[in-house]
N, C-alpha and C positions, 0 to 999 in steps of 0.2 A: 399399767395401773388398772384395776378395778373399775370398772362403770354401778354408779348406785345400786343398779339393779341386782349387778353380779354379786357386789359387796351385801347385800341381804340376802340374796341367795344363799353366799358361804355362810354368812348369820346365822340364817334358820336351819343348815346344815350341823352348823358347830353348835349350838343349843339343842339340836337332838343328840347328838353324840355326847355331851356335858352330862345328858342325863344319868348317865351309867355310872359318873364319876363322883370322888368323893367330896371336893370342889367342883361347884357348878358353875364354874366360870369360865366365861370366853374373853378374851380381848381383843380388841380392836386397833391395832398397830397403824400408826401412821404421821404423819409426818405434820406440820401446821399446813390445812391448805388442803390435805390429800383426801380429805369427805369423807370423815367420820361422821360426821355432826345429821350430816345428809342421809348418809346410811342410816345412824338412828333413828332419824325422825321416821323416815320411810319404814324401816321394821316395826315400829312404835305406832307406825297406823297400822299396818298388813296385820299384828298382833294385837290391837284392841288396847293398848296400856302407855302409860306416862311415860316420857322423859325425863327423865331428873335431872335438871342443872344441878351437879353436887357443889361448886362454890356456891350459890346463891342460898340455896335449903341450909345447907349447915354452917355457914357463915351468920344466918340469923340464928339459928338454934344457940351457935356460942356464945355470942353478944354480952349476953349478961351472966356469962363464968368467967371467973378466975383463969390466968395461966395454967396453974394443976389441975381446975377443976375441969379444963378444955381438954386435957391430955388423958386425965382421968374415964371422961363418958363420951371419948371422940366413940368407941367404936358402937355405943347404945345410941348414940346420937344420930350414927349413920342409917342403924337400923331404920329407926323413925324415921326420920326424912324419908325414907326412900320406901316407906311401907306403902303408902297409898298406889304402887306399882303392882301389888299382889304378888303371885311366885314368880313374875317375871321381872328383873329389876333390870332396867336399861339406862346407864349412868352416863353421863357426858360431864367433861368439865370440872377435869376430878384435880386441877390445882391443888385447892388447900388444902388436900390431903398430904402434898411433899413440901408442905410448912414446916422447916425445922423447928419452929417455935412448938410446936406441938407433940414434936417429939414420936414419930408415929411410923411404922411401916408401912406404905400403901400396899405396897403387895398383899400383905397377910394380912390387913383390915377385909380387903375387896375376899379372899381368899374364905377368911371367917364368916362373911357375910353370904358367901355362896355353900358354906355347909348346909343354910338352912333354905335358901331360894336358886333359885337360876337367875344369873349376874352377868349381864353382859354390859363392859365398861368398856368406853375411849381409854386408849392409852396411847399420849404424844410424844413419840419417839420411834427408835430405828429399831428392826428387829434383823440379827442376824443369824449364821447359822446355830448358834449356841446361845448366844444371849440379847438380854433387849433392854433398851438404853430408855430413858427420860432424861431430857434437859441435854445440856451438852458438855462436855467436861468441864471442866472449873466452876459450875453453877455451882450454886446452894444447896439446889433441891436435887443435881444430878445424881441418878438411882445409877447400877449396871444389875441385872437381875440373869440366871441360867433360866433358859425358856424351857429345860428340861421339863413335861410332866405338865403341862401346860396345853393350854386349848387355843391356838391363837391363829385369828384372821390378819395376815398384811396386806395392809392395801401399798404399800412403798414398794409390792413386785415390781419383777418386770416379763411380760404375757408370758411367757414361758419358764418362766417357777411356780412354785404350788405357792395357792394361796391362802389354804389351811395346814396352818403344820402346827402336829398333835406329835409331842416326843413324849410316849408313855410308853412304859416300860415293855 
């Protein structure tokens, strides 16, 4: 596993490399427990910008919508909350976004959001050699996603696997 250190290391590796790309996003693969949260915080000083709890920011922002009207401006919605970050947006805590009530693809929310900024998001689950998992099967919210084309830090290694795997073409 990863020590905090290393795990912003590969951070600030893998957001330079995002630059080139069409999505500017990194994620941060790992497990409950395996220090994402940590990692963030620490590149979120090293980098001068916020942390965004994304349940908390947009759990209030929905409050006072409607069902449709929540499904409708989740992804304006997301925008906001996480503007005060500037081009760097460092998200933790991205839950309610695999709300089915909401009806939403987290992938391709975080994905759109990094066309216009550099995204670098928690995401809690396994990543293997092809695809990356949220939740665990039978859940709700469990995603399985192809990590093809993708910018992604694991901290669930072990010392001797790479801990940025970037499958672009």
């Amino acid at each position: 596993m990863l020590s905090p250190a290393q795990a912003v290391e590969q951070l600030a590796a893998a957001i330079r490399t995002a630059e080139a790309l069409y999505h500017r996003l990194v994620l941060l693969v790992g497990t409950p427990g395996s220090g994402k949260t940590l990692a963030l915080r620490r590149l979120a000083d090293q980098e001068g910008c916020p942390l965004v709890n994304v349940n908390l920011a947009l759990s209030a922002a929905l409050l006072d919508l409607s069902p449709r009207q929540r499904t409708l401006h989740l992804p304006r919605l997301l925008d906001d909350v996480t503007a005060s970050s500037g081009s760097l947006r460092l998200l933790d805590n991205l839950e309610i976004l695999f709300d089915p009530d909401l009806r939403q693809d987290p992938l391709r929310l975080l994905q759109q959001l990094a066309r216009r900024h550099r995204v670098v998001a928690s995401w809690g689950g396994i990543l293997t050699s092809s695809t990356f998992t949220y939740a665990v099967n039978g859940h709700p919210e469990h995603r399985v996603y192809d990590a093809h084309d993708l910018l992604i830090v694991n901290l669930n290694t072990n010392p001797t696997d790479p801990h940025i795997k970037s499958l672009q073409p």
